[in-house]
C-alpha positions, -999 to 999 in steps of 0.1 A, spaced: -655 420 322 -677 400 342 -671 397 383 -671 360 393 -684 353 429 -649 373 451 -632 344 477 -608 355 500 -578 347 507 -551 369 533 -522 381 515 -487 364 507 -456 376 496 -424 351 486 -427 310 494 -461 316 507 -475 330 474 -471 305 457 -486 283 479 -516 304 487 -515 296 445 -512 256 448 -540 255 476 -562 278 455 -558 254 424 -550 220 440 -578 202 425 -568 215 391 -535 211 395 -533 172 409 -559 169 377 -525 183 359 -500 160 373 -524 132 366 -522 140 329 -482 149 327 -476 111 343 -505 94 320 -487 110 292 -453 106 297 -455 71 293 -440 52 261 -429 14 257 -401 24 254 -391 23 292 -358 49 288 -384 76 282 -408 74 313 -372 68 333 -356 98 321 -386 118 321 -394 110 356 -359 117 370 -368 154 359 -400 158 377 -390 140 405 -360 168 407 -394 191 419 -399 220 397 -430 244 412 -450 242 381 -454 278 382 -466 284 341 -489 256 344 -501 270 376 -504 302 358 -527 285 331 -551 271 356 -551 307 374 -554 325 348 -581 302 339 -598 300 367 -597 339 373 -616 352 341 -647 325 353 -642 291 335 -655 263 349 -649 235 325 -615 211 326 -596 221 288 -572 244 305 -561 213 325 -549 195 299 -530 228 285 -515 232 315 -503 202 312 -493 212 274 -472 242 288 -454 218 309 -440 197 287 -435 221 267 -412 237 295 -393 202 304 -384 197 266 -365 230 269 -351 221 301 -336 190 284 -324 205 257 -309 233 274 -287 214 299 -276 197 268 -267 227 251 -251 243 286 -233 213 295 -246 213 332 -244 194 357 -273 201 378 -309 210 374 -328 220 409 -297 206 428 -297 167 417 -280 155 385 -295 170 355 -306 145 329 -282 147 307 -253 138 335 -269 106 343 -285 96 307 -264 110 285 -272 138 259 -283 117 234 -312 105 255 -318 138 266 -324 153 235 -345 130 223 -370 126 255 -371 165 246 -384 161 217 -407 132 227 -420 156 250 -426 183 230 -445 159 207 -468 149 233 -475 190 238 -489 189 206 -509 160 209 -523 179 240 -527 210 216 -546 192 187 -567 174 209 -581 204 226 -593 211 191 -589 248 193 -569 273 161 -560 301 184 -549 278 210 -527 257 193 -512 292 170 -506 304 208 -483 277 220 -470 269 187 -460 304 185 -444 301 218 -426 271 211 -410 284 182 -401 316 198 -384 296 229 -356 281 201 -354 314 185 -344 327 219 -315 299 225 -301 303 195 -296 339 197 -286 332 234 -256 311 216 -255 342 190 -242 364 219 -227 343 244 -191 356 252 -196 390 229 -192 417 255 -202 439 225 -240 429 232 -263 455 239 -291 452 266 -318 452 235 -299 416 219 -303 405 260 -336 412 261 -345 398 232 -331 366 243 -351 363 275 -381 375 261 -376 343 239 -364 319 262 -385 325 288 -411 350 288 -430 338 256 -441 305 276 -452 328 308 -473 347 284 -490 319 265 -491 295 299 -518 332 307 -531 344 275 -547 305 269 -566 310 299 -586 337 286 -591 323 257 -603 287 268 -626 306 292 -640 327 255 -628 359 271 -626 386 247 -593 396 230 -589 426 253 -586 401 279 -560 374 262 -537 405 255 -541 420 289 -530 383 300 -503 379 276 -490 411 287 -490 399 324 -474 368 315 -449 386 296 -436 409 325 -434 382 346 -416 360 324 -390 387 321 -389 394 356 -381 360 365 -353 355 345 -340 387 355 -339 375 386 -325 342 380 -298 361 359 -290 377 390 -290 352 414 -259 331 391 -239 357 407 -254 359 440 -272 327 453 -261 300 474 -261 264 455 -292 245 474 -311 282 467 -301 283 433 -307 245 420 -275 250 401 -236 255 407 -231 293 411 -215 315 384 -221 290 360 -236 315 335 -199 330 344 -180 298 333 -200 295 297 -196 329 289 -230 342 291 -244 377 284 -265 384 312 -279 416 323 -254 419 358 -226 414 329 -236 437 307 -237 465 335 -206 458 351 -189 456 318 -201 490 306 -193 509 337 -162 496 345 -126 515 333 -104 502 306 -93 474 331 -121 457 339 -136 458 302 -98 440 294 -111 417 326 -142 409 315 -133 401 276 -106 379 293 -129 359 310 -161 356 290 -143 361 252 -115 342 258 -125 320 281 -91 323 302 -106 323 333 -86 312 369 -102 302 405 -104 339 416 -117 351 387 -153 348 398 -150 364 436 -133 394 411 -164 394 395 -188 395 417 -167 423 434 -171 444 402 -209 440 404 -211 450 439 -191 480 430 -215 489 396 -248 480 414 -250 454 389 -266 431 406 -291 456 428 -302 469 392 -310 439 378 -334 431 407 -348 472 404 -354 461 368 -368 430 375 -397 450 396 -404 473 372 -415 444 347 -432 430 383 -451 463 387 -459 461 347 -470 425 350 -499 440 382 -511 463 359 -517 443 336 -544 430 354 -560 456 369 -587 458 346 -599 419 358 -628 418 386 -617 415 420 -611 381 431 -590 352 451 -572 340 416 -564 377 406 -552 385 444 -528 350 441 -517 358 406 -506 394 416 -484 381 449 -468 360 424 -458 383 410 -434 386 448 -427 350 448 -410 352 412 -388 388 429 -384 373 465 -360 349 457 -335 372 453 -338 382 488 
């Protein structure tokens, strides 16, 4: 692999890694948000509304800024992996749509998710407006492997939801069905939002997979994370109303511990609650006092740094430089918040 010129930047850990990432990219990145707000426009004035009550709820664009990164980091110079970024974007808001939809929530990043104020109809079909103009993006960059990448992604994102609804409120899921789900739902965009990068910069396939396994870690990390913090986070933190994975019955990873080391009664507790869906007000504080007593939720974050720590060495064989340095202290960003 070829050493681009090293820059420096001091180290960051949490909030400030991410933006030691934005100032890194910024040009890039307002380049980005320039393209998402060309492109979300339509005639048809309900979809730039709709759209733009999303964005404007904030979002970090973290896998786009991971496409620019990434990018940037194995020594391209050119402006495609603008455009994809703002691909994997879109591609990220369509599933946002369609999954408060399919959750039924209220919230998204602490305002009114889209589908509370539009309607689900509208939401749905925005999504898939979106996800149309991903492909545009795709097809214009003109590139096979590119657009097998995040057509591949996309695809696996869906298969991840549906066997998210495959297992929600069956406390006779295994970790390996859990996985599964959030290596669908969430870490196949991570990894394509990286392995492009390589691959717009002509890296070698060594490289794209190295990437790809980078963006893979993190991507599991995160929602490991996020899993966590349903049971643990306060509201404003969490951008969502806490233990609403809880409420619909979801198999998450702090579930699936608490559930198999619990006695008889709390198994009978749990299957209450997330099978039957009988649930009363001090049914979640009982919760989360079960996970405190399995470790659930300390666990779940110990896992989530082990696919952190596998995500760093992914990169390790990548030169020495201030876009490798940002992308491994996001790799803290994504594992601080559950601090």
């Amino acid at each position: 692999m070829s050493s681009p010129a090293i820059q420096t930047t001091p180290a960051a850990h949490g909030e400030d890694a991410l933006t030691a990432l934005v100032a890194l990219v910024r040009e890039d990145l307002d380049a980005c948000n320039r393209q998402i707000l060309e492109r979300m426009q339509s005639p048809v004035a309900l979809i730039p509304q709709l759209a733009a009550h999303l964005i404007a709820a904030g979002g970090k664009r973290l896998r786009p800024l991971l496409t620019l990164a990434a990018a940037r980091m194995c020594g391209y110079r050119g402006d495609r992996h603008v455009r994809l970024a703002a691909c994997v974007e879109f591609i990220h808001t369509a599933t946002l749509l369609h999954d408060d939809v399919v959750d039924e929530s209220d919230l998204r990043r602490g305002r009114a998710s889209a589908n509370a104020v539009f309607g689900n109809q509208a939401s749905v079909l925005v999504g898939d407006f979106l996800f149309a103009r991903s492909f545009e993006l795709m097809v214009e960059d003109g590139s096979l492997e590119v657009l097998r990448i995040l057509c591949s992604a996309s695809a696996t994102i869906a298969e991840g939801e549906v066997l998210q609804l495959v297992i929600q409120n069956d406390t006779s899921s295994t970790e390996a069905q859990y996985l599964d789900v959030i290596e669908g739902k969430t870490a196949a965009l991570f990894a394509a939002a990286t392995r492009v990068g390589a691959v717009v910069a002509g890296r070698p396939v060594s490289e794209a997979e190295a990437l790809d396994s980078y963006g893979r870690n993190l991507g599991v990390a995160f929602q490991l994370v996020d899993d966590a913090l349903d049971y643990s986070a306060e509201q404003e933190k969490l951008g969502k109303t806490v233990g609403d994975d809880f409420r619909e019955g979801k198999i998450t990873l702090p579930v699936l511990l608490a559930f198999s080391r619990g006695d008889e009664e709390e198994k009978a507790f749990w299957r209450r609650v997330l099978e039957d869906r009988q649930q009363e007000e001090a049914d979640l504080p009982h919760a989360l006092a079960l996970m405190q007593k399995h470790r659930a939720f300390a666990d779940t974050i110990a896992r989530a740094r082990d696919y952190g720590d596998r995500a760093i060495a992914a990169l390790a064989g990548f030169p020495d430089n201030a876009e490798k340095r940002a992308l491994i202290d996001v790799v803290e960003f994504c594992i601080d918040r559950a601090r």
